[in-house]
C-alpha positions in Angstrom: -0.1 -87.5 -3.7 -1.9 -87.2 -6.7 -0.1 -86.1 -10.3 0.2 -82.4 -10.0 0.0 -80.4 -13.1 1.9 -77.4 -13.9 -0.4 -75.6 -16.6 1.2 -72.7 -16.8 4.0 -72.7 -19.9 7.1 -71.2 -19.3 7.3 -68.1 -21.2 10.1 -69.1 -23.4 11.0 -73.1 -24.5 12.3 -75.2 -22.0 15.8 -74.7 -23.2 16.4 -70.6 -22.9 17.5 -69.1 -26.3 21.2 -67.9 -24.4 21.7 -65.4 -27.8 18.4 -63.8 -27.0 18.2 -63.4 -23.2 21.8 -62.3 -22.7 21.5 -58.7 -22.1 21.0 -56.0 -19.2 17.1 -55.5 -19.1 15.7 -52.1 -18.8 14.9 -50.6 -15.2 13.0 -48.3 -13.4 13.9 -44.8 -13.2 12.6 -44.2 -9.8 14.1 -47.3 -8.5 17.6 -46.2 -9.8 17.2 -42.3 -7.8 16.5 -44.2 -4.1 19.4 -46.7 -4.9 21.9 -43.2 -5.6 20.2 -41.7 -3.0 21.0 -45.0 -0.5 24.6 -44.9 -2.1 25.5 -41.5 -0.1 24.7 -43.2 3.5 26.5 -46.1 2.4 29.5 -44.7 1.4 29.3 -42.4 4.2 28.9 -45.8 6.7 25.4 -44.8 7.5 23.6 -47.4 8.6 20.3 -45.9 9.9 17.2 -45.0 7.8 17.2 -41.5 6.9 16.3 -40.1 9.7 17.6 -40.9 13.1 15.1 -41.2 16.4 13.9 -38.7 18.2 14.5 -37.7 21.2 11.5 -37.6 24.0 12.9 -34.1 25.0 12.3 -33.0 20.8 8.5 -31.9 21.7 8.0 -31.2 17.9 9.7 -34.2 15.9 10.1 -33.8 12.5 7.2 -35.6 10.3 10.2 -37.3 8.4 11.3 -38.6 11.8 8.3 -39.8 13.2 7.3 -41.2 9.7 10.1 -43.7 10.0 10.0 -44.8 13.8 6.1 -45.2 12.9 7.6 -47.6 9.8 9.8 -49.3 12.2 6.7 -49.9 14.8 4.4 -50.8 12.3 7.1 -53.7 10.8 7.5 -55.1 13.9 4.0 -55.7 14.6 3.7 -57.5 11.1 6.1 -60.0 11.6 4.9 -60.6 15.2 1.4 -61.3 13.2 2.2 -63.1 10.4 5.6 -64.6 10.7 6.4 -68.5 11.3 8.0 -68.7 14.1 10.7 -71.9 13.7 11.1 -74.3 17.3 14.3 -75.6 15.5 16.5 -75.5 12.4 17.5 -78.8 12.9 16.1 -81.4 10.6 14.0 -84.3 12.8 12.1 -81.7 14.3 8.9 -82.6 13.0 6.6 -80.4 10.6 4.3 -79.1 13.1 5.6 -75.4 12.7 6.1 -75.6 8.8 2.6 -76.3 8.3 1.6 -73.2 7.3 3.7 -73.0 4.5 2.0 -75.6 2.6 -0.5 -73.2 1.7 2.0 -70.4 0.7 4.0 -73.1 -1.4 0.9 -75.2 -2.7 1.5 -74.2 -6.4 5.3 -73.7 -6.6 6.9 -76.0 -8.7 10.7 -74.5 -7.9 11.5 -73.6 -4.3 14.9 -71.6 -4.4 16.5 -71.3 -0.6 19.0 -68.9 -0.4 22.0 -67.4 1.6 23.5 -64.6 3.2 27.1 -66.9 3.7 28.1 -69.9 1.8 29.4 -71.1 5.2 26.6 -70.7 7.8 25.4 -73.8 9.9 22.1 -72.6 10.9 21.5 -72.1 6.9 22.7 -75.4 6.2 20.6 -77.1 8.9 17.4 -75.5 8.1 17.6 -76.4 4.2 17.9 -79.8 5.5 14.8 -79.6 7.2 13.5 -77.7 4.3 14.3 -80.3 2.4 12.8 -82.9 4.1 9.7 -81.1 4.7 9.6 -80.2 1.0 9.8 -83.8 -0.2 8.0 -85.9 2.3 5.0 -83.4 3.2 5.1 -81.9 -0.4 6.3 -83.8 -3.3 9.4 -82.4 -4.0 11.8 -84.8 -6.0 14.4 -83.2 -7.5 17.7 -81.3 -5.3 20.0 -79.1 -6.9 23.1 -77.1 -5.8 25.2 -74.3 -6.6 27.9 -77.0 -8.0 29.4 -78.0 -11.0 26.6 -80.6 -13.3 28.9 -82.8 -14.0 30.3 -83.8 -10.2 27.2 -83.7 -8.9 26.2 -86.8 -11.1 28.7 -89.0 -8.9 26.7 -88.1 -5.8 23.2 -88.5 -7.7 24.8 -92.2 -8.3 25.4 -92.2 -4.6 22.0 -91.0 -3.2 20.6 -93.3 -6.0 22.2 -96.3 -5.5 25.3 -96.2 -3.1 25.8 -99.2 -0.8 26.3 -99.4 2.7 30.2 -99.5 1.9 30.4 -96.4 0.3 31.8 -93.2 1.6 29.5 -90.3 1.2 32.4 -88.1 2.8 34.6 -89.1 0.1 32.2 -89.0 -2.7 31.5 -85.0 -1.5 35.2 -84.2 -1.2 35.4 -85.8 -4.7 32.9 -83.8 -5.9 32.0 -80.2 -4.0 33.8 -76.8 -3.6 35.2 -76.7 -0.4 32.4 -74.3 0.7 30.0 -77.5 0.6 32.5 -80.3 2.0 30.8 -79.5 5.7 29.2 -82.4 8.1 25.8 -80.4 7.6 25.8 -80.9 3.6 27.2 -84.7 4.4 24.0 -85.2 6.7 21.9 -84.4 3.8 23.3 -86.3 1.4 23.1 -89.5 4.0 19.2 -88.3 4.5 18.4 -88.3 0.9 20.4 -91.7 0.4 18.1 -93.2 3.3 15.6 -91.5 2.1 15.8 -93.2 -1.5 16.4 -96.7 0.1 12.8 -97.2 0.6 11.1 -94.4 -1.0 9.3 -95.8 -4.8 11.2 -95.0 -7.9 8.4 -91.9 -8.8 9.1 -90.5 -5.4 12.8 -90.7 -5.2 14.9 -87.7 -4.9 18.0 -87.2 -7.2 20.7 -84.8 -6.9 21.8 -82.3 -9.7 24.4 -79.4 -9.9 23.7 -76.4 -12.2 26.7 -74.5 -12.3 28.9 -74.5 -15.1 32.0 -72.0 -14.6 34.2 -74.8 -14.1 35.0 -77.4 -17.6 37.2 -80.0 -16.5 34.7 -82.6 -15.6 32.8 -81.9 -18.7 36.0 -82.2 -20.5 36.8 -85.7 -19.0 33.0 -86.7 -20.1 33.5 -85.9 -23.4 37.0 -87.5 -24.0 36.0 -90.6 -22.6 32.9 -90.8 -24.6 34.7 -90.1 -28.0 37.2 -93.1 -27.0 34.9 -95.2 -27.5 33.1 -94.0 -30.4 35.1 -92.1 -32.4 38.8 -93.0 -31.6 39.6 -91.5 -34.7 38.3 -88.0 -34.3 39.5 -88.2 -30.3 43.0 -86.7 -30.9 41.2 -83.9 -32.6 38.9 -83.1 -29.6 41.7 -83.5 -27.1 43.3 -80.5 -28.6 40.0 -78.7 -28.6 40.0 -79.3 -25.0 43.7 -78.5 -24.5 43.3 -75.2 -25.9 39.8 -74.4 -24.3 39.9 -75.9 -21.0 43.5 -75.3 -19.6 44.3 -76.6 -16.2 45.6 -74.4 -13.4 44.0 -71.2 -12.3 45.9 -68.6 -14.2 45.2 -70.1 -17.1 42.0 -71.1 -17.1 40.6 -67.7 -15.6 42.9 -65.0 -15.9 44.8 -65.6 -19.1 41.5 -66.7 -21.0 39.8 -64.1 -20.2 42.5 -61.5 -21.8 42.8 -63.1 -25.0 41.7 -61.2 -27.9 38.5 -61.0 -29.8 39.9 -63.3 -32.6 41.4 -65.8 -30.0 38.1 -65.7 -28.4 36.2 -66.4 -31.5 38.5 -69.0 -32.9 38.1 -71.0 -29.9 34.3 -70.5 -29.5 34.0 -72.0 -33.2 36.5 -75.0 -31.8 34.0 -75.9 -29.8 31.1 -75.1 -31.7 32.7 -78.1 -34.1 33.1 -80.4 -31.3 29.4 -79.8 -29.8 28.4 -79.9 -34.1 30.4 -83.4 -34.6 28.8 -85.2 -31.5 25.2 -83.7 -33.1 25.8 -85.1 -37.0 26.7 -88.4 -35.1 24.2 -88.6 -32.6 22.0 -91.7 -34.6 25.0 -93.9 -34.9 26.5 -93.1 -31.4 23.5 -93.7 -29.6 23.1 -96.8 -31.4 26.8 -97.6 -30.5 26.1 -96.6 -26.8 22.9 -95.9 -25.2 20.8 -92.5 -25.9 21.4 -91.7 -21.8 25.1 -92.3 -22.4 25.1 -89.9 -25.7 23.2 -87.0 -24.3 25.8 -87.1 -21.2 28.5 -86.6 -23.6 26.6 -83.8 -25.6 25.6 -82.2 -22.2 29.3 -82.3 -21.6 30.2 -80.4 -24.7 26.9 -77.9 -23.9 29.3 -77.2 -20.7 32.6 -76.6 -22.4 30.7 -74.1 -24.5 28.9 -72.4 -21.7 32.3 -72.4 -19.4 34.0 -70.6 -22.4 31.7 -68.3 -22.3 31.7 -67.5 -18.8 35.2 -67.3 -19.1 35.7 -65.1 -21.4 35.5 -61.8 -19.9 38.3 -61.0 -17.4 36.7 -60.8 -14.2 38.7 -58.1 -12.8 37.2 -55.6 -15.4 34.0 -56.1 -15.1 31.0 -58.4 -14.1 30.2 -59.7 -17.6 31.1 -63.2 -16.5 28.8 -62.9 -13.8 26.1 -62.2 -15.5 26.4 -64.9 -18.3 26.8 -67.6 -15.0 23.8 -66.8 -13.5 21.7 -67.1 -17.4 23.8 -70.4 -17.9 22.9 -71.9 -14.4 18.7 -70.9 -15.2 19.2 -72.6 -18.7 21.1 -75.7 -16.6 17.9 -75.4 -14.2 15.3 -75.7 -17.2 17.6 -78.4 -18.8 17.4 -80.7 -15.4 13.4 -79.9 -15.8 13.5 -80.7 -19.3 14.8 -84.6 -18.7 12.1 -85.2 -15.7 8.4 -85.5 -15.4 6.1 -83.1 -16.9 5.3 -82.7 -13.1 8.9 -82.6 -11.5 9.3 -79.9 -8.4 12.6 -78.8 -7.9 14.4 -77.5 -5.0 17.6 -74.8 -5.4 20.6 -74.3 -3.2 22.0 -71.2 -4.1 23.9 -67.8 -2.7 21.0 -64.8 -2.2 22.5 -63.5 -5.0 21.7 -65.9 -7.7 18.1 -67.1 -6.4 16.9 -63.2 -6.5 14.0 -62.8 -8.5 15.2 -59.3 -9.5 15.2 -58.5 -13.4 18.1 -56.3 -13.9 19.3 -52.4 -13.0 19.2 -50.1 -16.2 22.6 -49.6 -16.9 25.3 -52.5 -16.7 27.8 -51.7 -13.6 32.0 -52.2 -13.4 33.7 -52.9 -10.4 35.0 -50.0 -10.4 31.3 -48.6 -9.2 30.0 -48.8 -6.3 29.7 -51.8 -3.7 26.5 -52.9 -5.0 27.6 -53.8 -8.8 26.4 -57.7 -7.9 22.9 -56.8 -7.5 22.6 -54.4 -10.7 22.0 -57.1 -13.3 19.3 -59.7 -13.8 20.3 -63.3 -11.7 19.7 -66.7 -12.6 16.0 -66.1 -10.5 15.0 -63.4 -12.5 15.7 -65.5 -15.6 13.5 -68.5 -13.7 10.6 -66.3 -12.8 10.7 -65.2 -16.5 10.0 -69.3 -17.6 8.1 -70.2 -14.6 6.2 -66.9 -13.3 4.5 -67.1 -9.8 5.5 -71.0 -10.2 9.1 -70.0 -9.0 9.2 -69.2 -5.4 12.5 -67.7 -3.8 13.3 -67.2 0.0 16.2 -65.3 1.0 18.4 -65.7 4.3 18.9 -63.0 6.9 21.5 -62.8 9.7 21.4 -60.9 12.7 24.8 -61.8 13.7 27.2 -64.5 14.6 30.2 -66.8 12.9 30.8 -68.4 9.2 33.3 -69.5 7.3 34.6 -68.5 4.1 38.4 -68.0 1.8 40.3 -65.4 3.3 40.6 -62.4 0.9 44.3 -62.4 2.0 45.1 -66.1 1.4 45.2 -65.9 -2.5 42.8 -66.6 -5.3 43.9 -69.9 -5.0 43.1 -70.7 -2.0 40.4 -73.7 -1.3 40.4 -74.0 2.6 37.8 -71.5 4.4 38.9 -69.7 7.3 36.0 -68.5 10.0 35.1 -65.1 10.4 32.0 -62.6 12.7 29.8 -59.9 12.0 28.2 -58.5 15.1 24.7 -57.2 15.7 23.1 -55.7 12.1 23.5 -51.8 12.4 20.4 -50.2 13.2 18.1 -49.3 10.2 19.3 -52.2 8.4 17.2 -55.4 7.0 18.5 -57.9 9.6 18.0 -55.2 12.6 13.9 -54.7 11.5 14.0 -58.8 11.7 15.6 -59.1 15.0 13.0 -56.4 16.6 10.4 -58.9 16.4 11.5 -60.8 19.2 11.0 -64.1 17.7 14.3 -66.2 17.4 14.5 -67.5 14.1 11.6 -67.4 11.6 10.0 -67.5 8.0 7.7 -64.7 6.5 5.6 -64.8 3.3 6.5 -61.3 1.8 3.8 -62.2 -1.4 0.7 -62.3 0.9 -0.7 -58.6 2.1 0.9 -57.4 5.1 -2.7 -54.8 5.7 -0.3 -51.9 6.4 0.7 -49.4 3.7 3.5 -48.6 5.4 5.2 -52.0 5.5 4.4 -52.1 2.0 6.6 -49.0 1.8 9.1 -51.0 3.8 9.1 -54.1 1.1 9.2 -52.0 -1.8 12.5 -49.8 -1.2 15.9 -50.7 -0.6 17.1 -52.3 2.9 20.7 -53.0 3.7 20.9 -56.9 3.6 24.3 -58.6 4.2 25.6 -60.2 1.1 28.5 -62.6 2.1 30.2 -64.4 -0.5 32.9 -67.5 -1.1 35.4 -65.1 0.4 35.5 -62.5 2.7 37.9 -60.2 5.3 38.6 -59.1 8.7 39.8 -55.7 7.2 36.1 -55.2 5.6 33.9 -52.7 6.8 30.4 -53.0 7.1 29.1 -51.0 4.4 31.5 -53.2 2.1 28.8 -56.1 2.6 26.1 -54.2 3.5 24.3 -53.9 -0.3 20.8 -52.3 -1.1 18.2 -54.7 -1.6 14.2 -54.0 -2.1 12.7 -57.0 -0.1 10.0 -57.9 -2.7 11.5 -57.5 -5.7 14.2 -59.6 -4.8 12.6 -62.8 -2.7 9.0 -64.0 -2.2 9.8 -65.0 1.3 12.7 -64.4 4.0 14.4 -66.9 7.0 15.8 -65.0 9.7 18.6 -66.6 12.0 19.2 -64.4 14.9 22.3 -66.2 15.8 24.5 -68.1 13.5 27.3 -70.6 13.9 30.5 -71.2 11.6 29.8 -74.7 9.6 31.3 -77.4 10.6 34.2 -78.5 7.7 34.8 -82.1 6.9 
C-alpha cells in the first residue's frame, strides 16, 4: 500500500494544550429545548416517539401521528437501502461484506469502534474482525484500548515479540480491568501476535492503552527509572508518590478527591517538581540510559500528573473527573500519534460514551440532574474530531436485546468480578427498536453519506433513546435509567447493530 498522507493539520499541536481545552463548550439552544422536552417522556418511562400509532378505526389521524409512523416507514426503508448487512461477527469470515466500507473509511486515519456494554461478545467479536479487516485490507497499524498506558506496554511487548512459551492469558490478567480479561479480547491479542510474526516491521501492529485514571503503574515506571539514575533524588520522589498515588480504593479515589484546595495544590506542585526534575535532567539521563527508556519515565510522570487531576474532584458530586478523563485519554491518543509515522492509522476501543464525536451541552450537569449528565459534556471524540476533523471516524454500537456482563451495582465499589445481566427487546420508539425494523440481523450504516429522505435526516438530527451500559449495572434498574438521549449524527459517523447479543465469555 502506498505511503498515505494525512494533509490535513490537526487544529491544535499534536500534544493538546490540557489548560486551554479544559472547559464545557457552548451549545445549541434548540438542541438543549428537545433534550428537556425528551426528559418529560423519560422520566415518565415513555418510551415511544411522541405520538403513539394510530389506530385503523381513527379515520382522521392526527398530522403529528401520521408524521411520525411516516418517519418510522421512511427509516426503515433507508437502512434496507443502504445498510451493510454483516454474514458474521466472527473474525475469519472473510472481507467480502466489509467491502463497501473501504470507500466510506478511505481517508480516516482514526477509526473509533464503540460500545453499548463493556461486556458484550458479539461487540467483542466483530472488533476483532474489524480489526483484522482494518489492518490487512486497509493499513491500519496501530490498536488502542480503553486501558491504562502503562499496562498495555507489557502486552505491546507481547504482540511484539512474545514467544511461543509465553502466556497471553496471563500477560492480559496482568495487565486489563476485569471487563477485558474475556477469551474474545485474548483471541485478539493471539491474532495480532500471529499477525506480527510474519507481517514487515512498517506493517506491524502495536498495542497501546490511553487511559490514565489509574497511577500505580506509572508510579512503578518512574521509581525504577530514578533508581538507576538518580538514586539520590529517589527517596524524594518515593514520597511524592506516597502522597499522590495512595494504594487502596478509598484512598486513592474517595479521600483524594475531598481534600482541600490547598492539599490539592500542594500536591499538584509535588508533582509538577518531579515531572520538572526528570525535564532539567533529561540530556544526562538519556545519555545514562537510552532516549526510549527516558521518555518512558517522563511519560510516566505525564500520568501521575494527569491521574491527579482526574482524581481530584470527588466523583460523587459531580462529573468533573469525567470530563478531564476523556480530554486526558484524546491528549494520550495524539501522544501515541505523536511517537509513530507521520502516516500512522489508529484504531480505538472505547465505551460509546468516550468515542462520541459530540462537543459539549451548554451548561455543565451534576449527578444530581437528570439520567443523561454523561452525555452533556464534550468526550474524548469530540476533543479528536477537534485535531483530526473528518479524519476521525466514530461508529457506535446498538443492541436490540440479549445478555452481558458487567459489576454488580450491589456488590461494592470494589468489586472486580462481573456478574451477567439482560435487557429485553428495545422499547418501541427507541434507537435500537428503528434498527431492529429493518429486518436485517446485524449490520453497519454510514450515517455521513445522504440518506435522500428529509425525514430520516430529521431522524439523525434529534435525540433517540440509545442504551448506554456501563462497567456496572443492576437488576433493580429500569429502563429509562439506561435509556439516555442521543442525536445519531452528532454523536457517531456510523452505527453496528447486533440484534441479539451474548454475555462475554470471562477468562
Amino acid at each position: 500500500m502506498p505511503q498515505r498522507n494525512f494533509s490535513h493539520s490537526p487544529a491544535k499541536p499534536p500534544q493538546i494544550q490540557v489548560a486551554a481545552r479544559l472547559r464545557i463548550c457552548g451549545g445549541d439552544m434548540k438542541y438543549k429545548q428537545a433534550l428537556a422536552t425528551l426528559a418529560l417522556a423519560v422520566s415518565a418511562g415513555v418510551f415511544a416517539p411522541a405520538s403513539q400509532p394510530f389506530s385503523e378505526n381513527d379515520p382522521q389521524p392526527k398530522p403529528g401521528v401520521q408524521a411520525a409512523a411516516d418517519q418510522r416507514e421512511a427509516v426503515k426503508r433507508w437502512l434496507e437501502r443502504s445498510a451493510v448487512a454483516l454474514k458474521s461477527v466472527a473474525a475469519g469470515s472473510g472481507f467480502d461484506d466489509l467491502q463497501p466500507l473501504k470507500q466510506v473509511l478511505k481517508d480516516i486515519r482514526i477509526v473509533g469502534l464503540g460500545e453499548a456494554t463493556h461486556g458484550t461478545r458479539e461487540y467483542f467479536l466483530f472488533k476483532h474482525r474489524m480489526i483484522e479487516f482494518l489492518v490487512r485490507e486497509m493499513g491500519f497499524t496501530v490498536f488502542a484500548m480503553e486501558a491504562q498506558y502503562v499496562n498495555c506496554q507489557a502486552i505491546n511487548e507481547y504482540v511484539l515479540r512474545g514467544g511461543d512459551s509465553d502466556d497471553p492469558a496471563k500477560v492480559i490478567r496482568s495487565n486489563l480491568a476485569g471487563v477485558w480479561q474475556t477469551e474474545e479480547v485474548l483471541a485478539l491479542v493471539k491474532w495480532i501476535r500471529e499477525y506480527n510474526k510474519t507481517a514487515p516491521e512498517e506493517k506491524k501492529v502495536r498495542f497501546y492503552g490511553f487511559d490514565v485514571q489509574r497511577p500505580d503503574g506509572a508510579a512503578k515506571v518512574v521509581m525504577s527509572y530514578l533508581k538507576r539514575v538518580a538514586s539520590d533524588y529517589a527517596p524524594t520522589a518515593q514520597r511524592i508518590i506516597n502522597e499522590t498515588a495512595p494504594t487502596g480504593f478509598k484512598k486513592l479515589w474517595l479521600d483524594y478527591g475531598r481534600r482541600t484546595p490547598a492539599q490539592k495544590a500542594r500536591l499538584r506542585a509535588r508533582l509538577l517538581q518531579l515531572l520538572g526534575f526528570l525535564a532539567a535532567n533529561q540530556t544526562r539521563f538519556a545519555r545514562m540510559t537510552s532516549m526510549a527508556e527516558f521518555e518512558e519515565a517522563a511519560q510516566g510522570a505525564r500520568i501521575l500528573l494527569k491521574s491527579d487531576q482526574i482524581r481530584s474532584t470527588p466523583s460523587e458530586k459531580d462529573d468533573t473527573n469525567d470530563q478531564k478523563r476523556d480530554l486526558l485519554m484524546a491528549d494520550t491518543v495524539e501522544y501515541i500519534l505523536s511517537r509513530e509515522r507521520p502516516d500512522t492509522r489508529i484504531i480505538l476501543w472505547a465505551h460509546n460514551f468516550h468515542i462520541s464525536k459530540f462537543h459539549s451541552y451548554p451548561e455543565p450537569l451534576t449527578r444530581n440532574q437528570p439520567a443523561w449528565y454523561g452525555l452533556a459534556y464534550s468526550r474524548m471524540g469530540s476533543y479528536l474530531r477537534e485535531s483530526f476533523g473528518d479524519q476521525f471516524y466514530t461508529f457506535g454500537f446498538v443492541l436490540d436485546q440479549g445478555s452481558f456482563q458487567a459489576i454488580s451495582e450491589e456488590a461494592g465499589a470494589e468489586s472486580i468480578s462481573p456478574d451477567e445481566f439482560a435487557v429485553g427487546p428495545s422499547p418501541e420508539g427507541t434507537a435500537g427498536w428503528h434498527l431492529s425494523r429493518a429486518g436485517l440481523g446485524d449490520f453497519v450504516i454510514d450515517l455521513r453519506a445522504d440518506p435522500g429522505d428529509a425525514r430520516v435526516i430529521q431522524w439523525l438530527t434529534t435525540p433517540q433513546l440509545f442504551r448506554y451500559i456501563g462497567a456496572s449495572f443492576s437488576k433493580k434498574w429500569a429502563e429509562k435509567k439506561f435509556a439516555l438521549p442521543v442525536v445519531p449524527r452528532e454523536h457517531f459517523d456510523g452505527l453496528i447493530f447486533i440484534a441479539k447479543t451474548t454475555r462475554a465469555i470471562p477468562l
